[in-house]
N, CA, C and O atoms as CSV, one atom per row, in Angstrom:
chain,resi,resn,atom,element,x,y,z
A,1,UNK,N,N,-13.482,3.870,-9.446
A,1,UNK,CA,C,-12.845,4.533,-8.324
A,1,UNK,C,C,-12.717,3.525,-7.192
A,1,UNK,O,O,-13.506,2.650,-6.832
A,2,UNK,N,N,-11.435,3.896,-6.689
A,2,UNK,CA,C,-11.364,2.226,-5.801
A,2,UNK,C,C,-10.627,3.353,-4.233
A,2,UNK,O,O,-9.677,4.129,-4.342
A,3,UNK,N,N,-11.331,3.117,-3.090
A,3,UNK,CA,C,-10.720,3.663,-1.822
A,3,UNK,C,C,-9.810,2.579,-1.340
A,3,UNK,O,O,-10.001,1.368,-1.446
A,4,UNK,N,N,-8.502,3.365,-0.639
A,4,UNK,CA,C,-7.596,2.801,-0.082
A,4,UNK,C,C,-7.589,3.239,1.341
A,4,UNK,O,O,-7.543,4.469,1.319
A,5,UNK,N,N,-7.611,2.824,2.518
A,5,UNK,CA,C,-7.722,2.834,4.027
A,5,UNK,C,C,-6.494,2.346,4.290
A,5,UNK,O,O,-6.164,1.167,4.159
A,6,UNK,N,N,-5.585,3.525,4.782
A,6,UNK,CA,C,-3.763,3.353,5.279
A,6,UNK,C,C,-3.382,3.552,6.842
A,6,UNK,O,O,-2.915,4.689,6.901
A,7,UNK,N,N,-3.370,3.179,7.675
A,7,UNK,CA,C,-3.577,3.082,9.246
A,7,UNK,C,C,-1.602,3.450,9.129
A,7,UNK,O,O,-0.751,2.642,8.758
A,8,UNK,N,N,-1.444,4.425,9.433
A,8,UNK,CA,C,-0.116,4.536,9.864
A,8,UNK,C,C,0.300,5.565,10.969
A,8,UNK,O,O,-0.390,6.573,11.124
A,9,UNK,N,N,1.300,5.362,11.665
A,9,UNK,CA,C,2.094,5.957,13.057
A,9,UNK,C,C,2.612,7.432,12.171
A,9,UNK,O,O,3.356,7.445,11.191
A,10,UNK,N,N,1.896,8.767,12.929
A,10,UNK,CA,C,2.643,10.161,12.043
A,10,UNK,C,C,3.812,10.026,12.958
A,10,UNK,O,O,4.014,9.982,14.172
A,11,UNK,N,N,4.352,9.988,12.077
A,11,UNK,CA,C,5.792,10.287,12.468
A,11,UNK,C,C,6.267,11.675,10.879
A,11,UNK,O,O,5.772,11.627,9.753
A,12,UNK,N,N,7.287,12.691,11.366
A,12,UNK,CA,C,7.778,13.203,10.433
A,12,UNK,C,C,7.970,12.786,8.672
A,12,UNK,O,O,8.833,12.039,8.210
A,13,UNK,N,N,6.985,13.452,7.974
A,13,UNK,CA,C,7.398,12.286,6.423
A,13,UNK,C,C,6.447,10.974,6.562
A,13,UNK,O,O,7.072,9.978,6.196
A,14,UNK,N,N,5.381,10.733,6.899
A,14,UNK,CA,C,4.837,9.612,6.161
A,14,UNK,C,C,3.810,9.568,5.295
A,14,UNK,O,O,3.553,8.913,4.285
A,15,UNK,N,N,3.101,10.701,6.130
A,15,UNK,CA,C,1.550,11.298,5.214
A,15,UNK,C,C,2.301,11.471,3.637
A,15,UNK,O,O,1.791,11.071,2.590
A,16,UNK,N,N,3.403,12.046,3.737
A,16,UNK,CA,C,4.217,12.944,2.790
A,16,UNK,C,C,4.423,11.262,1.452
A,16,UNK,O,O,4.088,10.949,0.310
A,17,UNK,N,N,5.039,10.791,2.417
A,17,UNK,CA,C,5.746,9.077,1.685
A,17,UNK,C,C,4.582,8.457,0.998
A,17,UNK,O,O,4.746,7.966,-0.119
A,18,UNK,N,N,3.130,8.438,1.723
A,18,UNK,CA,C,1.923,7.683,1.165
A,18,UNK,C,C,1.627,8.296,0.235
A,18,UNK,O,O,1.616,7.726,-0.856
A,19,UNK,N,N,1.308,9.574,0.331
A,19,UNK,CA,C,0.849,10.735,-1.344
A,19,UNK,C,C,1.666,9.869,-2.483
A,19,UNK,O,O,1.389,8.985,-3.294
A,20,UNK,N,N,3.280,10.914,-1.932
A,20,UNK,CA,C,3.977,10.820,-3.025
A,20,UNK,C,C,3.979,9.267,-4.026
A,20,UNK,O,O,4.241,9.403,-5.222
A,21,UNK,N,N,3.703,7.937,-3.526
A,21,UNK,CA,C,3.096,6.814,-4.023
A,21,UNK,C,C,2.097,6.714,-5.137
A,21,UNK,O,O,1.942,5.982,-6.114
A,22,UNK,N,N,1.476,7.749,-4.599
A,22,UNK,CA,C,0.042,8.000,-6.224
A,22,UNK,C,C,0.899,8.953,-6.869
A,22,UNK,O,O,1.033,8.713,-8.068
A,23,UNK,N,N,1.576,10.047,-6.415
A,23,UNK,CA,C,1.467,11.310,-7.508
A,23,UNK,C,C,2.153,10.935,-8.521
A,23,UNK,O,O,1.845,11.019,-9.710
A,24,UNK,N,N,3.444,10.359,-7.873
A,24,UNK,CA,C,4.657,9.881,-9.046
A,24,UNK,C,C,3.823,8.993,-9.940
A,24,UNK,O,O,4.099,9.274,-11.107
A,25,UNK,N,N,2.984,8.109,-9.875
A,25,UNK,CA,C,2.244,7.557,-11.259
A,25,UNK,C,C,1.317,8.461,-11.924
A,25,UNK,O,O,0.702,8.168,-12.949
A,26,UNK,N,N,1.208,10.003,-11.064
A,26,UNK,CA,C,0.263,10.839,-12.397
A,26,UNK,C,C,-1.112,10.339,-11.957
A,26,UNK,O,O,-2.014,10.497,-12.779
A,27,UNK,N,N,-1.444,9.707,-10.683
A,27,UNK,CA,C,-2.827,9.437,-10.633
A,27,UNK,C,C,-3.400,10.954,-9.578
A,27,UNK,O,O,-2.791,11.597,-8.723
A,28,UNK,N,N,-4.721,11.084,-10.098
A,28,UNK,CA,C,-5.586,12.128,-9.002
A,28,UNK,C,C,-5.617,11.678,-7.958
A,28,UNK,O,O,-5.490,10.532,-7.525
A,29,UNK,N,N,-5.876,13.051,-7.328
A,29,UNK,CA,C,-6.290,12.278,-5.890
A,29,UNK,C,C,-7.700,13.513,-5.609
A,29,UNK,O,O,-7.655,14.712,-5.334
A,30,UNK,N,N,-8.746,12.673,-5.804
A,30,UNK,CA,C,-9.693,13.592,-5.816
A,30,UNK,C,C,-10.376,13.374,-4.450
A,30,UNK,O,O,-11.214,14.226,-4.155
A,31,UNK,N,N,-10.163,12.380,-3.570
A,31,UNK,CA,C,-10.283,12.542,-2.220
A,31,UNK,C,C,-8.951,11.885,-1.260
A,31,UNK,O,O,-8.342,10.821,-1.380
A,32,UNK,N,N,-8.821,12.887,-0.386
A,32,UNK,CA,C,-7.543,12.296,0.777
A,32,UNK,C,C,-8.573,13.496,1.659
A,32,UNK,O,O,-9.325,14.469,1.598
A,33,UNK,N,N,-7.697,12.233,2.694
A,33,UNK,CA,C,-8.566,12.267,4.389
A,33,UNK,C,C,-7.882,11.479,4.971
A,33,UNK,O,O,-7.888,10.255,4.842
A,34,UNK,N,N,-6.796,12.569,6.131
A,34,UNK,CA,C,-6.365,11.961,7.192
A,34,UNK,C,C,-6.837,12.268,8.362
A,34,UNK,O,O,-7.461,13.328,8.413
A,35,UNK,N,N,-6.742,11.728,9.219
A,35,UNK,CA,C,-7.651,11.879,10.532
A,35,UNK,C,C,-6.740,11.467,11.804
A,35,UNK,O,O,-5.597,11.171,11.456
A,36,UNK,N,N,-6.930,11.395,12.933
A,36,UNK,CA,C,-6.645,10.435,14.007
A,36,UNK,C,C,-7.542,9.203,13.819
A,36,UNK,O,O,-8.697,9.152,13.396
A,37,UNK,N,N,-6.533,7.988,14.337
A,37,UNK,CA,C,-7.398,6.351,14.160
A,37,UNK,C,C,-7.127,6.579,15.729
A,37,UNK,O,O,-6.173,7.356,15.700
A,38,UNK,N,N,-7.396,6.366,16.946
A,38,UNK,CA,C,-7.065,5.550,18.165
A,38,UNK,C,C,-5.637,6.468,18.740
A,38,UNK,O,O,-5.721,7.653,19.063
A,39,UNK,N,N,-4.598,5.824,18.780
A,39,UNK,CA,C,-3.173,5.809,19.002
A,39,UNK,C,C,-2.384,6.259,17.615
A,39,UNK,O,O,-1.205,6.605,17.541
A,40,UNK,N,N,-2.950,6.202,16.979
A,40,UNK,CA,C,-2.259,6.214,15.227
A,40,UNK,C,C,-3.206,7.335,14.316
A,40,UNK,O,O,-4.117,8.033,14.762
A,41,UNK,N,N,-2.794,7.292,13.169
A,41,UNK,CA,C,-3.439,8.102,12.119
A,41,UNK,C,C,-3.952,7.050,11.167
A,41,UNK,O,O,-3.429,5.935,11.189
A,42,UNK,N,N,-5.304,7.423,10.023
A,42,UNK,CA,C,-5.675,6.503,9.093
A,42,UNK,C,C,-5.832,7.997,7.767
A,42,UNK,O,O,-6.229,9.159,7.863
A,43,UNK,N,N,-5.326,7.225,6.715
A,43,UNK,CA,C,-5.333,8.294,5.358
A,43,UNK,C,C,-6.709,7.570,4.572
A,43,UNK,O,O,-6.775,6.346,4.684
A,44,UNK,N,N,-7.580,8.116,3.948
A,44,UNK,CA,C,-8.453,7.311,2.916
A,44,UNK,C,C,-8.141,8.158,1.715
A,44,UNK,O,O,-8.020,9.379,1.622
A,45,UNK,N,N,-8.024,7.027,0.654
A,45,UNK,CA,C,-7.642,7.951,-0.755
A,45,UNK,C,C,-8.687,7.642,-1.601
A,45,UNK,O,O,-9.628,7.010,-1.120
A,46,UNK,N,N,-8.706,7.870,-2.435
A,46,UNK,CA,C,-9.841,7.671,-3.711
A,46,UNK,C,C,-9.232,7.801,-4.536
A,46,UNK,O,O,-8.574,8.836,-4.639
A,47,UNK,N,N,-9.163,6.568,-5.726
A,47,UNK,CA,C,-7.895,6.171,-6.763
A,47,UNK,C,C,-8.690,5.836,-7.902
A,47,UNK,O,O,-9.664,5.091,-7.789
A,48,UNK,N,N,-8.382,6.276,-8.864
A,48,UNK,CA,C,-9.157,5.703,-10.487
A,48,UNK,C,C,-7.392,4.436,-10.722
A,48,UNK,O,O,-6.332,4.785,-11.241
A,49,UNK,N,N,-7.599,3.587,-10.354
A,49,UNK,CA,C,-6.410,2.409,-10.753
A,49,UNK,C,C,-6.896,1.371,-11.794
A,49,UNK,O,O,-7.969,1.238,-12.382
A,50,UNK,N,N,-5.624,0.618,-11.820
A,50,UNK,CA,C,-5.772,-0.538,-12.551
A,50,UNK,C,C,-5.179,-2.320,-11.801
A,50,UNK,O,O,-4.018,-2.002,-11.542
A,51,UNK,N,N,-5.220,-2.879,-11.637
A,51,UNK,CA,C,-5.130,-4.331,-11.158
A,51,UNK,C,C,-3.949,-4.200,-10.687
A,51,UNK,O,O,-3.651,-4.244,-9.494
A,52,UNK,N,N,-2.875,-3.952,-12.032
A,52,UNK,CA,C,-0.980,-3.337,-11.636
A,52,UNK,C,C,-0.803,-2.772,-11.017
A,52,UNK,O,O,0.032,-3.041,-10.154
A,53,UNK,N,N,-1.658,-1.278,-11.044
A,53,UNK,CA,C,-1.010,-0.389,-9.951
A,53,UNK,C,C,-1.860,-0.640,-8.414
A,53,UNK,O,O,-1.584,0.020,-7.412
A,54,UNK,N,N,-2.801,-1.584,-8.441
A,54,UNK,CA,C,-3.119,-1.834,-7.038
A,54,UNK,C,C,-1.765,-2.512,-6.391
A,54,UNK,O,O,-1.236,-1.881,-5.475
A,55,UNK,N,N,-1.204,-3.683,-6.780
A,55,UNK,CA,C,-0.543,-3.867,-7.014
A,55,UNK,C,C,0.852,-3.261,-6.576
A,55,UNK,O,O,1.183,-3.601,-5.440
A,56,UNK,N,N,1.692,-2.477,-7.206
A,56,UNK,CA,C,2.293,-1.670,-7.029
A,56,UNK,C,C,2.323,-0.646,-5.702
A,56,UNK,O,O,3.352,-0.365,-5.088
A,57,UNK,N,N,0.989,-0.150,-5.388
A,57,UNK,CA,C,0.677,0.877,-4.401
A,57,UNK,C,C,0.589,-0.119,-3.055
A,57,UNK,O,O,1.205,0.108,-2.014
A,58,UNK,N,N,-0.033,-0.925,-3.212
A,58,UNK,CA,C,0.197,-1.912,-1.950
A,58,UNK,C,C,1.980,-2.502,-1.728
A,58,UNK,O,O,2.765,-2.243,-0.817
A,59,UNK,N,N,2.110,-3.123,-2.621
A,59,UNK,CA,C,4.169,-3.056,-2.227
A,59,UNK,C,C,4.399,-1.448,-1.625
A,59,UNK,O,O,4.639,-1.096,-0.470
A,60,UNK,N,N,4.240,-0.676,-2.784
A,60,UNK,CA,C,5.057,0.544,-1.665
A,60,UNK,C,C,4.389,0.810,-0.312
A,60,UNK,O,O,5.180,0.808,0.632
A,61,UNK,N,N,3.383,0.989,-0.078
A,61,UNK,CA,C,3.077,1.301,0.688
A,61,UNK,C,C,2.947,0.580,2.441
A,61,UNK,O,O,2.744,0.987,3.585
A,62,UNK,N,N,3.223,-0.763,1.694
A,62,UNK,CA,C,3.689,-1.976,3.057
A,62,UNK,C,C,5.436,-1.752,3.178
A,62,UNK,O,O,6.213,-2.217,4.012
A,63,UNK,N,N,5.623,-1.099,2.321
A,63,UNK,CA,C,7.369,-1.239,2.746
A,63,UNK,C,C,8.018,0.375,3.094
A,63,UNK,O,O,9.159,0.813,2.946
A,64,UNK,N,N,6.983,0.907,3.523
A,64,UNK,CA,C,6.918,2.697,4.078
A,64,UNK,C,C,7.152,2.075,5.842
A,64,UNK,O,O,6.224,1.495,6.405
A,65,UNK,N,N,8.305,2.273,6.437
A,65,UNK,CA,C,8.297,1.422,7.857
A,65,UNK,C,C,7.117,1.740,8.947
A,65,UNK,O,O,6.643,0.885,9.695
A,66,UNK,N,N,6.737,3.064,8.911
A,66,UNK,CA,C,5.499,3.933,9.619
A,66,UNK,C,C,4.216,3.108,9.304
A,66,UNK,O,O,3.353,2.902,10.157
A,67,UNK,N,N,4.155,2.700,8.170
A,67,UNK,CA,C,2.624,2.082,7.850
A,67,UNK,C,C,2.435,0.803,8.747
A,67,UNK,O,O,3.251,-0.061,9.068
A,68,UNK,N,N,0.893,0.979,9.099
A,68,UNK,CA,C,0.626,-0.423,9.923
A,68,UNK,C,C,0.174,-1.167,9.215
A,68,UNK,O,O,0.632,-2.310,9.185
A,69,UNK,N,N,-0.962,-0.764,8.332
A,69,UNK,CA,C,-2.022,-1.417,7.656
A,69,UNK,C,C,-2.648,-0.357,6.515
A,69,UNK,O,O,-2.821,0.861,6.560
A,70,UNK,N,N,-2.966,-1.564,5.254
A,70,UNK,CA,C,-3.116,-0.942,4.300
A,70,UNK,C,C,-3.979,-2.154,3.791
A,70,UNK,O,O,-3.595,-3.307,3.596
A,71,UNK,N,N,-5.498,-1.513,3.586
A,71,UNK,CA,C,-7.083,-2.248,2.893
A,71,UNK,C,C,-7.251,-1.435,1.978
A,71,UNK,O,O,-6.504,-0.497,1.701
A,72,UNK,N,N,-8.151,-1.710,1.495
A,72,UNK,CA,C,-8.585,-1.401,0.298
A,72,UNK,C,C,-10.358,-1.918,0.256
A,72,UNK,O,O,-10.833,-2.834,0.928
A,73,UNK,N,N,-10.990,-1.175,-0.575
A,73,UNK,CA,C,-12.176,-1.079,-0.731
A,73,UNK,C,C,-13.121,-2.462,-1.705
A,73,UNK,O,O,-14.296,-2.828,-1.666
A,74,UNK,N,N,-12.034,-2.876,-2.438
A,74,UNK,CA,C,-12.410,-4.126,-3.681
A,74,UNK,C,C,-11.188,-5.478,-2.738
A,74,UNK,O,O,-10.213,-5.447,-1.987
A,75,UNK,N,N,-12.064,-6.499,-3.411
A,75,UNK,CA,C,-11.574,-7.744,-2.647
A,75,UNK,C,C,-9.948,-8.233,-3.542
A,75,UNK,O,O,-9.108,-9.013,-3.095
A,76,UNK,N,N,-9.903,-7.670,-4.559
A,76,UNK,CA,C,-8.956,-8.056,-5.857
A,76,UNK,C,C,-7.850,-7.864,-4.884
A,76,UNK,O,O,-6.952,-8.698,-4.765
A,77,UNK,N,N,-7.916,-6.643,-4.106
A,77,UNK,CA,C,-6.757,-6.562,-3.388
A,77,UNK,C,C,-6.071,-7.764,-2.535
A,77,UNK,O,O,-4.901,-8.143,-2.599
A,78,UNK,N,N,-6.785,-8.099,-1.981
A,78,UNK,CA,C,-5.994,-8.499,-0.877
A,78,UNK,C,C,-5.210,-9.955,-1.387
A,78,UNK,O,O,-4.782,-10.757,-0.557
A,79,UNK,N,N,-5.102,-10.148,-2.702
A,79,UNK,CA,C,-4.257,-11.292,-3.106
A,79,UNK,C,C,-2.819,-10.623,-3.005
A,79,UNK,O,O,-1.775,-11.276,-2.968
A,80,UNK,N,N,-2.917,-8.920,-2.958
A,80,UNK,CA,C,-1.857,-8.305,-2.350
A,80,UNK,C,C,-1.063,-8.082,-1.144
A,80,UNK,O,O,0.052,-7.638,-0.868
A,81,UNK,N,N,-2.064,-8.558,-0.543
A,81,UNK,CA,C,-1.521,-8.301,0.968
A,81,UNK,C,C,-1.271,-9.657,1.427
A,81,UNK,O,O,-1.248,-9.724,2.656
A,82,UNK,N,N,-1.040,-10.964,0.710
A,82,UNK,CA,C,-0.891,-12.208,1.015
A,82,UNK,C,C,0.275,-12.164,1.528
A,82,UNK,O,O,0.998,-11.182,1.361
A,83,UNK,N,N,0.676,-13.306,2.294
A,83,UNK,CA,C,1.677,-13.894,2.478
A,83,UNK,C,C,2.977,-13.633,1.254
A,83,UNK,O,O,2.639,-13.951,0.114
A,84,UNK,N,N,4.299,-13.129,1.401
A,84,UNK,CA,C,5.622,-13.000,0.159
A,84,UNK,C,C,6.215,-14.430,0.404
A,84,UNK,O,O,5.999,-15.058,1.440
A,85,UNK,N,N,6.767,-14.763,-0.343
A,85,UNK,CA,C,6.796,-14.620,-1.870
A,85,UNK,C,C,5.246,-14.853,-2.142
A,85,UNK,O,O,4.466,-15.337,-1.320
A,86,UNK,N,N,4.898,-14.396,-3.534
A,86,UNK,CA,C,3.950,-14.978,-4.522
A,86,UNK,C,C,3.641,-15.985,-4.512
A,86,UNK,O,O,4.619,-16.731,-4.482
A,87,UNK,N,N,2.149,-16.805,-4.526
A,87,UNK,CA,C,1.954,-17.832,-4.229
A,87,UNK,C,C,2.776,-19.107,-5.761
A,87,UNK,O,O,2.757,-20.335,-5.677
A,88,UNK,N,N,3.367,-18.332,-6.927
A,88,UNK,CA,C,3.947,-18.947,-7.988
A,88,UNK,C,C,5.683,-19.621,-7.755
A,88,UNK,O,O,6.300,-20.451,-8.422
A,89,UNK,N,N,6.021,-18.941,-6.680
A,89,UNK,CA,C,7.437,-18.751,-6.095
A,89,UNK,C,C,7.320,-20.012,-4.993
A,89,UNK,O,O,6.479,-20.131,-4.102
A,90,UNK,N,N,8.475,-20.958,-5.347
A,90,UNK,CA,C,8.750,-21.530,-3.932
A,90,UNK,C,C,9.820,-20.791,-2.823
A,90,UNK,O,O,10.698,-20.008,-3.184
A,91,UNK,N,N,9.599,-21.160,-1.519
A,91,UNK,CA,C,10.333,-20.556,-0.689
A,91,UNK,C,C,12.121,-20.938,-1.306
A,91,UNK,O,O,13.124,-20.229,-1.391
A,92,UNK,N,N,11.933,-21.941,-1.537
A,92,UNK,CA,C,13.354,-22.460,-1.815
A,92,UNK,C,C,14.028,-21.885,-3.049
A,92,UNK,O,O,15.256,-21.827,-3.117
A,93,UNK,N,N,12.925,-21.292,-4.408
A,93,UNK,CA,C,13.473,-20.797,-5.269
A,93,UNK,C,C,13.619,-19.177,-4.769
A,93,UNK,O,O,14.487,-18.563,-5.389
A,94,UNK,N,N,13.081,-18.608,-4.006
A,94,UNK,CA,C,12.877,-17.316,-3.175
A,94,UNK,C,C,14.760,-17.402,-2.473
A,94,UNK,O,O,15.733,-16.701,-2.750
A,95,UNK,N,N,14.640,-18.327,-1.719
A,95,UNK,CA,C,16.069,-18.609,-1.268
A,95,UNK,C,C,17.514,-18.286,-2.066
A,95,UNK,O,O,18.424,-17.484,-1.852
A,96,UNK,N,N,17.281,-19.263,-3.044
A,96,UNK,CA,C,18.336,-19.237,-3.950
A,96,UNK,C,C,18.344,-18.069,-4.705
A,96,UNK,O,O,19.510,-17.704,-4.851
A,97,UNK,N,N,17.506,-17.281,-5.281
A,97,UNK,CA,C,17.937,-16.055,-5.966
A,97,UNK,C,C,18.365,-15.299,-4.792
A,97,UNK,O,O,19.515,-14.865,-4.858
A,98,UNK,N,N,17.627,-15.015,-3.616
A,98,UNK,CA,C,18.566,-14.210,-2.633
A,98,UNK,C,C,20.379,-14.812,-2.531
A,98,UNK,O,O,21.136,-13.892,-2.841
A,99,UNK,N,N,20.876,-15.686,-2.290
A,99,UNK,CA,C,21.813,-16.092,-2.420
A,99,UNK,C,C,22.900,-15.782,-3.772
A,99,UNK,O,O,24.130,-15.751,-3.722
A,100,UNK,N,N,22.093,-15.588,-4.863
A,100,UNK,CA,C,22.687,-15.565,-6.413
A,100,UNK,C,C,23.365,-13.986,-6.418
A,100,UNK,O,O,23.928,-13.559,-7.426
């Protein structure tokens, strides 16, 4: 079981946008907890995942425009939250397929 900590601005539809991220893969959600953070809102989930779908749930969930910040409970993560492109990708080959 791996917790995810999502710091995002409620605005209409986001609580809604972060769920729907787990459900559509069919994962439980045997704990969610949103709260007030400060100025903002924070969601904590509780996820039975795998490496991929950390993975996966971190892309969507950094590209939800409302989200500020998105941690996670295991360190595996945060090779997710690095710097884009992929550290395998040069900027310049990043370039040229945008261009193609």
């Amino acid at each position: 079981m791996q917790s995810f900590y999502i710091r995002y601005r409620n605005t209409q539809g986001t609580l809604m946008r972060i769920l729907n991220a787990a459900s559509r893969r069919a994962l439980d959600l045997p704990l969610v907890q949103a709260e007030p953070a400060g100025h903002d809102h924070q969601v904590t989930l509780a996820l039975e995942v795998n490496h991929k779908q950390v993975g996966q749930l971190y892309r969507e969930w950094c590209s939800i425009a409302d989200v500020i910040n998105v941690s996670s409970g295991l360190a595996q993560a945060a090779e997710w939250a690095a710097a884009h492109p992929p550290v395998g990708v040069t900027m310049e080959e990043s370039r040229a397929a945008a261009r193609a």
